[in-house]
C-alpha positions in Angstrom: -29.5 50.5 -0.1 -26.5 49.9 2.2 -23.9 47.6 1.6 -24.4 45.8 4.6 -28.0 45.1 2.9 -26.3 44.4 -0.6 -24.0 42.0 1.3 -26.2 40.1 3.2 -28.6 39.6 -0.2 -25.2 38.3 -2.3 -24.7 35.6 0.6 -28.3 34.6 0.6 -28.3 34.0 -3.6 -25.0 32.5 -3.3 -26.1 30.3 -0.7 -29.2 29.3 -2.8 -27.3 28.7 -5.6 -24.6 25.9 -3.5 -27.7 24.5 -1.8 -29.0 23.4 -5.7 -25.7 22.5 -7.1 -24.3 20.4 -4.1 -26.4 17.1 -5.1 -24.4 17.3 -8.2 -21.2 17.0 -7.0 -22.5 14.6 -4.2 -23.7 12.2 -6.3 -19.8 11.7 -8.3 -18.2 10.7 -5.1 -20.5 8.3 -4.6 -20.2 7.0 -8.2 -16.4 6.8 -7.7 -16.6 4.8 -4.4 -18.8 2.5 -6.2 -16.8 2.1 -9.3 -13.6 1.9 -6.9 -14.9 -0.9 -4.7 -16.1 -2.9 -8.0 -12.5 -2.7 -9.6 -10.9 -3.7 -6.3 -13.4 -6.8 -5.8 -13.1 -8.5 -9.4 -9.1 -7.9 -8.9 -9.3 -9.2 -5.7 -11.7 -12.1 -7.0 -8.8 -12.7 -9.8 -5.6 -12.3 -7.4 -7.7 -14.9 -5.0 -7.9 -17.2 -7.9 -4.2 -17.5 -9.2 -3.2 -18.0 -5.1 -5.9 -21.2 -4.6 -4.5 -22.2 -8.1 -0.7 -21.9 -7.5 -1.6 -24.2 -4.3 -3.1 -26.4 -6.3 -0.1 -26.9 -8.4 1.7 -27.5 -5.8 0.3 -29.8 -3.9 -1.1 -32.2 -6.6 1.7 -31.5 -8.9 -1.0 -30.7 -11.6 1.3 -27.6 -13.5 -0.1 -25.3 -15.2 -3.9 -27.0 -15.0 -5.0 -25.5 -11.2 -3.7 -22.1 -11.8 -5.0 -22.0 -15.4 -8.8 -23.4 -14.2 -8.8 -20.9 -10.6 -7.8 -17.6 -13.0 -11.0 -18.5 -14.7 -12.9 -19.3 -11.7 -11.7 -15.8 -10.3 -12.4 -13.9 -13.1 -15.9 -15.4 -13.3 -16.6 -14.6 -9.7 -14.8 -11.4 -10.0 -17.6 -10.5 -13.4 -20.1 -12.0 -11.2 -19.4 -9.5 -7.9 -19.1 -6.8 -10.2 -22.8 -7.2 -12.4 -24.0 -7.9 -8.7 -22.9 -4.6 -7.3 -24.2 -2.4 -10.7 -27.5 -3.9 -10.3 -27.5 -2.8 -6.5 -26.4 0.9 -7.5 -28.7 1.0 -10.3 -31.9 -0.4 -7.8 -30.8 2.3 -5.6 -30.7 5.2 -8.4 -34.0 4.5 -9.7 -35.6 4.0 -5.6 -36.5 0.0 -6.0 -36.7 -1.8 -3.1 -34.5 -5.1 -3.0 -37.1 -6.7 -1.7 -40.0 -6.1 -4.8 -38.8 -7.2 -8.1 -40.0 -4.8 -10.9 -42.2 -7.1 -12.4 -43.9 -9.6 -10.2 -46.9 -7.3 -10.5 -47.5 -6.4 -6.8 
């Protein structure tokens, strides 16, 4: 056996071995985009609210009330975007269509 022969065997393994592992590390990138874009929407969500609520206060002079009643409103939404985008990654881990629920029975 020549080492050209040797060599050429070791890059084949190898390359068996990436080809197996690489949907491993594929699937955290993912996981961070997902986790990434669902901490930036519920702070945007919240930063949204406090804005609409500080121009609130000042326009109907109604201190602290608008900014106090929009932080909740934007944190609500902000809960809501993020429960919405879990569900979506989890439908598209386990391979459910958006379009079938899982149990209307069709």
């Amino acid at each position: 056996m020549s080492d050209d022969d040797l060599n050429k065997r070791i890059a084949k393994a190898q390359a068996e071995i990436d080809a197996r592992e690489r949907p491993k590390y594929m699937g955290t990138g993912k996981g961070m985009g997902v986790g990434f874009r669902m901490a930036s929407d519920f702070a945007a969500a919240v930063i949204v609210g406090v804005i609409l609520g500080l121009g609130i206060d000042a326009l109907f002079k109604v201190s602290p009330w608008g900014v106090l009643i929009c932080l909740m409103l934007g944190f609500l939404a902000g809960v809501r975007n993020v429960v919405a985008t879990a569900s979506k990654a989890n439908r598209d881990a386990a391979g459910v269509s958006p379009d079938k629920g899982e149990g209307d029975g069709a």
